[in-house]
N, C-alpha and C positions, 0 to 999 in steps of 0.2 A: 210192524204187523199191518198186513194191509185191511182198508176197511171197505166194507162189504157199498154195495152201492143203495143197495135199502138203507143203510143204516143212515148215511149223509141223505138221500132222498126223505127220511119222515126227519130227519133232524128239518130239514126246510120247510119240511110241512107245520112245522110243529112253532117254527120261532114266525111265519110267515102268518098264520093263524093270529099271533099275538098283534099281530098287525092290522088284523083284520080282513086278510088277503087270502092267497094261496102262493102252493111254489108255482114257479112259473116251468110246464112241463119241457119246455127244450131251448132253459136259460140260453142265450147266446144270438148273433144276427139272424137269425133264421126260425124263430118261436113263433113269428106273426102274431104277436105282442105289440110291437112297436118300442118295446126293451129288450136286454138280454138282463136286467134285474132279477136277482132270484124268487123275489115277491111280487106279483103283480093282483090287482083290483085289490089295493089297501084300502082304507080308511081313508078322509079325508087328510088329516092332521100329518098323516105320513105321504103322499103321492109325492111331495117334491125331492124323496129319498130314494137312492138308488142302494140296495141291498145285495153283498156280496156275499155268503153264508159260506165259513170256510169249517170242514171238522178236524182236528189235527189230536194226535193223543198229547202232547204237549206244546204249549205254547211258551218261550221265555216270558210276555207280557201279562202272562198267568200267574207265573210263578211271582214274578214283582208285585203283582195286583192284591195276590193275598200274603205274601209275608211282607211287605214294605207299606201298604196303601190300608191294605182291607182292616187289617189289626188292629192298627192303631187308629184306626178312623172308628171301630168297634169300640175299642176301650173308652173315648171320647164323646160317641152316640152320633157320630157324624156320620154322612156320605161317602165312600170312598172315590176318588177320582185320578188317576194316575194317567200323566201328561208327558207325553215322551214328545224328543226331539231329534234329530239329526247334527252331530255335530258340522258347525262351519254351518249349515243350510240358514239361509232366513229366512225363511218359512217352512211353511207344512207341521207344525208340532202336532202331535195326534192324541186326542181325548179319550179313555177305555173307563169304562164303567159298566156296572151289573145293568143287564138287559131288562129287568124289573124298574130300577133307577132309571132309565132312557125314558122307559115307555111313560114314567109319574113324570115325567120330567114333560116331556111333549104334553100330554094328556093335559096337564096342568101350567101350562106355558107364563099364567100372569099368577099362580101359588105360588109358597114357599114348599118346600118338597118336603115330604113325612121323613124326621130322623131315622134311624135304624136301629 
């Protein structure tokens, strides 16, 4: 089903916000930003981040996230953090976590981070 373009436009608004920013209204070479970031004038904490905001109705790293990571990181009182890789690749393994978690996470960079 396709999704409407409002709906991804206040999704950016909405997690760009969290940043302290806004969306950036014409992400891409040509916004006269000096990015094509989807968030631009964040917060300090966040500027050395480039923000790709994607909406999809399902993500496979979703589905891992909360029946393999989130659960049992629940049952335990932990964090969740689900670390994927490419096979053969030596590098790029990729980090996912709740956007809640990111943000206590930066915010709080020399903390220990609040259980769950």
């Amino acid at each position: 089903m396709p999704t409407s373009k409002n709906t991804w436009k206040d999704l950016e608004r909405r997690i760009c916000k969290q940043f302290g920013g806004k969306r950036n209204p014409l992400s891409g070479q040509n916004s006269g930003h000096g990015t094509s970031s989807d968030c631009i004038e964040v917060s300090s904490e966040f500027e050395n981040f480039y923000f790709e905001i994607r909406l999809r109705e399902n993500w496979l790293h979703h589905t891992m996230f909360r029946d393999d990571v989130e659960k049992p990181a629940k049952k335990e009182g932990k964090i969740p953090v689900l670390i994927t890789h490419k096979k053969n690749a030596k590098s790029g393994a990729l980090v996912v976590l709740r956007l809640e978690d990111f943000l206590e996470l930066v915010k709080n960079q020399n903390k220990t981070l609040t259980k769950k």
